[in-house]
C-alpha positions as semicolon CSV with decimal commas, in nm:
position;residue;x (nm);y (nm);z (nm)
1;X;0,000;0,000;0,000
2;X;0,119;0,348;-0,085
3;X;0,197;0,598;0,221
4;X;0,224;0,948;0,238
5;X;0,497;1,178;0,410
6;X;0,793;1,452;0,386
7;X;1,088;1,451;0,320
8;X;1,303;1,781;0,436
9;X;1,569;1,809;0,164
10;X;1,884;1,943;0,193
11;X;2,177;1,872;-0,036
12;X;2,366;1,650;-0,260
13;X;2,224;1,323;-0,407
14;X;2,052;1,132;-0,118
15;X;1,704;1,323;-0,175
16;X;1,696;1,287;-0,515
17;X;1,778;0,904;-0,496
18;X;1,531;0,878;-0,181
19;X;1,271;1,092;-0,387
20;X;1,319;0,838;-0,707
21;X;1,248;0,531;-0,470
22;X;0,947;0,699;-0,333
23;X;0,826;0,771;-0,675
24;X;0,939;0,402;-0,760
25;X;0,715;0,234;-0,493
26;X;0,403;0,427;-0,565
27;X;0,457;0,686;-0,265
28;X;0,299;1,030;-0,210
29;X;0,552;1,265;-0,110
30;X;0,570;1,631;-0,024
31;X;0,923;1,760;-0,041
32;X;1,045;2,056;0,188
33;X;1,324;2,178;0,038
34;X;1,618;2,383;0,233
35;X;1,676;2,678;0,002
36;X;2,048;2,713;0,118
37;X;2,064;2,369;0,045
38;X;1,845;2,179;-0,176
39;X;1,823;2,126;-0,548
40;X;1,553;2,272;-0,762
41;X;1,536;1,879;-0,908
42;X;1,327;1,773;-0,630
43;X;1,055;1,955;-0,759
44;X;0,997;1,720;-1,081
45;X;1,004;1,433;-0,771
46;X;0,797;1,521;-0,551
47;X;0,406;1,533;-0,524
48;X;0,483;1,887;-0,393
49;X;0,720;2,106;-0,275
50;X;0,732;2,391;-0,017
51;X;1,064;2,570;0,025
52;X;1,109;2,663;0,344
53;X;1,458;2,872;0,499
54;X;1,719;2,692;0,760
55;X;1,578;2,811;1,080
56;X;1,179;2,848;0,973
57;X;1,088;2,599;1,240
58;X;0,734;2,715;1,252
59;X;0,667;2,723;0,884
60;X;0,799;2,364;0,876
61;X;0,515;2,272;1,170
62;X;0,234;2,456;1,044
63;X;0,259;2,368;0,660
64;X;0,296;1,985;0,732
65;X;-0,044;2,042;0,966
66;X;-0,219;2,207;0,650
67;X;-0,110;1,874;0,467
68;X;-0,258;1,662;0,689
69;X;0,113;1,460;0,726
70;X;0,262;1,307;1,082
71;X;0,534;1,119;0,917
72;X;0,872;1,293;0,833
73;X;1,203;1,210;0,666
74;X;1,521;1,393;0,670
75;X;1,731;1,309;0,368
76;X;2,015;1,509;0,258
77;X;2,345;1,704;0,375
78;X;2,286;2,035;0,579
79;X;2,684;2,161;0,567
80;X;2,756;2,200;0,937
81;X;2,953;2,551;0,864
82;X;2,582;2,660;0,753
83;X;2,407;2,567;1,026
84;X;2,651;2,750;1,269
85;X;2,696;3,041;1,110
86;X;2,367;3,108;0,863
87;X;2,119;3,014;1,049
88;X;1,755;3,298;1,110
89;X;1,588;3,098;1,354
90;X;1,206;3,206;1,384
91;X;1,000;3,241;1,724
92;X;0,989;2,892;1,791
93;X;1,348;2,750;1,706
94;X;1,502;3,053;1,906
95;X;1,275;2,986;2,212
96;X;1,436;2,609;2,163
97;X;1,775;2,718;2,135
98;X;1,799;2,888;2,460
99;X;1,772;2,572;2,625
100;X;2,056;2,475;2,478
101;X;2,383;2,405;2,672
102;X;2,579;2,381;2,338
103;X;2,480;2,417;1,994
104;X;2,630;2,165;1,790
105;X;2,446;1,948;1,542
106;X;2,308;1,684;1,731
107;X;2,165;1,904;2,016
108;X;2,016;2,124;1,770
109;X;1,875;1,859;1,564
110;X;1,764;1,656;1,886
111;X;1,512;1,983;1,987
112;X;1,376;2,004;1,645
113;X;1,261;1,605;1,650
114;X;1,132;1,633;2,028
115;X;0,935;1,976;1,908
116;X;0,777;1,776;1,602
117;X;0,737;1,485;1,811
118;X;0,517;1,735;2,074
119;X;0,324;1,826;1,734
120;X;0,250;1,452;1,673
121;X;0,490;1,480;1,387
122;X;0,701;1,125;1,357
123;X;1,072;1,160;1,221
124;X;1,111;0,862;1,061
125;X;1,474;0,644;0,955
126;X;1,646;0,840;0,705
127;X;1,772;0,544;0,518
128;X;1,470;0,382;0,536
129;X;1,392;0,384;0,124
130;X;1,796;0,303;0,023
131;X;1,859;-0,015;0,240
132;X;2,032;-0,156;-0,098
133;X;2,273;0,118;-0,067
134;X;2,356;0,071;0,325
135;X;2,734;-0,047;0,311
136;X;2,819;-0,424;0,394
137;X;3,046;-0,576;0,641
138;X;3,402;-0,679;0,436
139;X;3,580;-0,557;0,131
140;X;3,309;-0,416;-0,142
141;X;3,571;-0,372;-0,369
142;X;3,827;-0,571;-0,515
143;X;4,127;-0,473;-0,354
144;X;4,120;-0,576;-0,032
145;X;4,337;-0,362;0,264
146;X;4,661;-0,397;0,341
147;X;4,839;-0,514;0,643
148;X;4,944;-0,158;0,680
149;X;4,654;-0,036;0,584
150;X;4,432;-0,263;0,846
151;X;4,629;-0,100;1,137
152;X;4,549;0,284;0,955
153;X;4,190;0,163;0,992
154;X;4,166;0,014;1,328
155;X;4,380;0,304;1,489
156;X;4,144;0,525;1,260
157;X;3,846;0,410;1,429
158;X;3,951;0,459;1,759
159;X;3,975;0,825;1,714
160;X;3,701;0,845;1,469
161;X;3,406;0,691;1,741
162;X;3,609;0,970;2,003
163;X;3,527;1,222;1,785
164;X;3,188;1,124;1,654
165;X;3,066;1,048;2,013
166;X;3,154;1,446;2,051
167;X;2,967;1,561;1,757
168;X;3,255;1,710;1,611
169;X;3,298;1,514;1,306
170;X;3,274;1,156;1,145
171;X;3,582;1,113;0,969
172;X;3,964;1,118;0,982
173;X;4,268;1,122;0,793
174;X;4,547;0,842;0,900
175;X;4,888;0,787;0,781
176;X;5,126;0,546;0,912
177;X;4,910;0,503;1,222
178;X;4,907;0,889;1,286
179;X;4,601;1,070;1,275
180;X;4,704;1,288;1,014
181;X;4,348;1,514;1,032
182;X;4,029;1,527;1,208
183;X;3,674;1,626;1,026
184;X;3,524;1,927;1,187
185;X;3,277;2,169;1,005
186;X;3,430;2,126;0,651
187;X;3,354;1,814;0,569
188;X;3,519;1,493;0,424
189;X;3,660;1,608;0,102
190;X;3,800;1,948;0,238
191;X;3,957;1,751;0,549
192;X;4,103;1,508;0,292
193;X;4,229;1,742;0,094
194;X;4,431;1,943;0,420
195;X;4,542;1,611;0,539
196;X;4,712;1,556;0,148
197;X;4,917;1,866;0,206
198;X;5,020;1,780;0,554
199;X;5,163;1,408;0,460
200;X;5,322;1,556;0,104
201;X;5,262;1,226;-0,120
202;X;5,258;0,958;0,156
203;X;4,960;0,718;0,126
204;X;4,620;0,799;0,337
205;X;4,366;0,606;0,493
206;X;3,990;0,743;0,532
207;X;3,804;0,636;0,801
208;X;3,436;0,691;0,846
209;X;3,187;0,599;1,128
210;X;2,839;0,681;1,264
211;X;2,755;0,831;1,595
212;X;2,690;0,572;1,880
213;X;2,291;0,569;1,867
214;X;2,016;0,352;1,815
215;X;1,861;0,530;1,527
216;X;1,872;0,636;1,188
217;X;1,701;0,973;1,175
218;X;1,971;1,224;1,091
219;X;2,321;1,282;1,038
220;X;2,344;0,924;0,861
221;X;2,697;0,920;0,702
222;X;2,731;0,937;0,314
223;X;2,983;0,914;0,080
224;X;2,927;0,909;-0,270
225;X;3,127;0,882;-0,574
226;X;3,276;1,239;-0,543
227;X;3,495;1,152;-0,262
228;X;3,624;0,852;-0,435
229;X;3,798;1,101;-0,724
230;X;3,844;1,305;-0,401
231;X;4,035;1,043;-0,235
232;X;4,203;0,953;-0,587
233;X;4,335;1,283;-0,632
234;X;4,496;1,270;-0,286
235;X;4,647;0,927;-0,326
236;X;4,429;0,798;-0,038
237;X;4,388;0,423;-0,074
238;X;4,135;0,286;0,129
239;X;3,797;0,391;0,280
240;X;3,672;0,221;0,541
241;X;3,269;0,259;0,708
242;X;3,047;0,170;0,926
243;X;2,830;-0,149;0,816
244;X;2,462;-0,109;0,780
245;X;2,497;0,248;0,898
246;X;2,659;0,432;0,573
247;X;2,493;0,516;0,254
248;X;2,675;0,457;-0,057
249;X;2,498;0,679;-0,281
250;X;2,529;0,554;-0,640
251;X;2,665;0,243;-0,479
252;X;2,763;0,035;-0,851
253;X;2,904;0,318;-0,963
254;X;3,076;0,418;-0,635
255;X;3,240;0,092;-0,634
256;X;3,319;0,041;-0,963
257;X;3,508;0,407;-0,970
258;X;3,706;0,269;-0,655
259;X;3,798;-0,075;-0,849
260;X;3,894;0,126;-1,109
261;X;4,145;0,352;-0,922
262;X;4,246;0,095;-0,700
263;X;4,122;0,227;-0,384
264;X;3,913;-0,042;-0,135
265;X;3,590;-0,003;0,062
266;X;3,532;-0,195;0,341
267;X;3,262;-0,195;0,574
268;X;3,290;-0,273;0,953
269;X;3,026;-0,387;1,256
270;X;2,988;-0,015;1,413
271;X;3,093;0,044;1,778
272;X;2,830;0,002;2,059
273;X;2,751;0,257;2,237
């Protein structure tokens, strides 16, 4: 049977691939589109879309009330740089954020879903229409790691989980068991590209994880073919995420770019926490 819900869009590929699948399975969906963010494609996707501003907290509320909808996806990069520096927040986010302690993503997120939740507004599993593009436990590629390149990745996700489990990032930059640089605000490609110019031609090792929670809802980790050529370009050769937690967007192709450049993928069980 078909259902009917949102799905807040902000950037890059994963609405437009969750949007598709929706579209695929017979779904009605009304977009919400983050103007800083989104793409104007999500239009010709959707049943409808309302483009609402980071920070419009209210208009979010009362237009999914007008459409009759209690179920809620959020698909879709919101750059973190944005969010801390760009934000307008309306009557009802700013009354939220002063009960803030800090305002990094995940608090500021977390308020949002208990205010929607207090509007009997569900936010629902982000990756729940790509399951086929979740990541897998083991190589994905070809080329399996190294020796040397095992220890990069299991020194790499020590630090990575530390830094995750602060909300400061997701990934990091290792060579030769050194924690060559940390993701903050930037994002993966930038960080990889600063941690290229610190090691000066020595081989890196990108590690990616997802925060130590139960769910789904937001701040799923991505990568996508981009940071393959990324990680190309910056003779990093292997990429290592968290099983059943990371989205490969454009997964074949993903792959099939990394066989070609001789770069592995491997997924991993995620920490507990």
């Amino acid at each position: 049977m078909a259902s009917r819900y949102a799905i807040i869009c902000g950037n890059g590929r994963f609405p437009i691939l969750a949007l598709e699948a929706a579209r695929k399975q017979g779904d009605e969906v009304v977009a919400f589109g983050i103007k800083e963010e989104a793409d104007a494609s999500i239009e010709t996707l959707a049943s409808r879309t309302h483009w609402i501003s980071l920070g419009a907290l209210s208009k979010l509320i009362d237009t999914l009330h007008k459409e009759g909808i209690s179920q809620v996806m959020m698909a879709g990069q919101v750059k973190h740089a944005s969010i801390f520096s760009a934000i307008t927040p309306d009557w009802r986010l700013l009354k939220l954020l002063g009960k803030l302690a800090t305002k990094n993503t995940d608090s500021l997120i977390g308020v949002v879903v208990e205010e929607l939740r207090s509007e009997g507004i569900e936010l629902v599993e982000s990756t729940r229409l790509l399951t086929s593009l979740l990541a897998t436990a083991g190589p994905m590629t070809r080329r399996k790691p190294s020796r040397d390149e095992e220890a990069n990745i299991a020194y790499g996700r020590e630090i990575a989980n530390l830094i995750a489990a602060q909300d400061i990032g997701q990934s990091v930059a290792i060579a030769d068991q050194a924690c060559v640089a940390v993701e903050a605000m930037e994002g993966t490609d930038a960080m990889l590209r600063r941690a290229a110019g610190i090691v000066n031609g020595k081989e890196l090792t990108l590690v990616k994880v997802s925060r130590r929670r139960k769910h789904l809802l937001f701040d799923v980790p991505v990568t996508g073919p981009t940071t393959i050529e990324v990680m190309r370009e910056c003779k990093a050769k292997s990429l290592a995420v968290d099983a059943g937690r990371t989205l490969l967007l454009d997964k074949d192709a993903l792959l099939a770019q990394a066989d070609a450049a001789g770069i592995t993928v491997v997924g991993f069980a995620p920490a507990e926490g």
